[in-house]
Phi, psi and omega in degrees: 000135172291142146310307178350329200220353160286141205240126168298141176280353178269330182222006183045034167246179180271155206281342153337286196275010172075029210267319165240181185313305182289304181291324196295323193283341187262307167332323201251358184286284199297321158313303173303356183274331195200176174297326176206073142273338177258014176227160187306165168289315154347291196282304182332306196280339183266012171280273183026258154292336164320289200296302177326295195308337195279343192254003162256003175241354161281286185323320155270347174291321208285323196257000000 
C-alpha cells in the first residue's frame, strides 16, 4: 500500500504531507520498507510491462 491516500488519525490530513509528528513517523516507517515501497500501483504496473516486453524480445532473439 502507498502512503499517498492513507489519512492520519491524530490531524485527520493525509499522511503523504507530513503535517505532524505521527504522519512525518508513519511516512519515513513506510518509506523505509522496501524498494517499491514508495511507488504508485502505476508505476508498478508500467515496471511491468517493461519486463514482460523486455524477457519477449529475449524469447525472439533466443529462438
Amino acid at each position: 500500500m502507498t502512503y499517498d491516500r492513507l489519512v492520519c488519525a491524530n490531524c485527520a490530513a493525509p499522511v503523504s504531507e507530513g503535517r505532524c509528528r505521527v504522519c512525518r513517523a508513519s511516512r519515513e516507517r513506510m518509506q523505509e520498507q522496501g524498494l517499491f515501497a514508495g511507488l504508485n500501483p502505476a508505476m508498478l504496473i508500467a515496471l511491468m510491462v517493461i519486463l514482460v516486453a523486455a524477457l519477449a524480445l529475449l524469447a525472439h532473439q533466443a529462438v
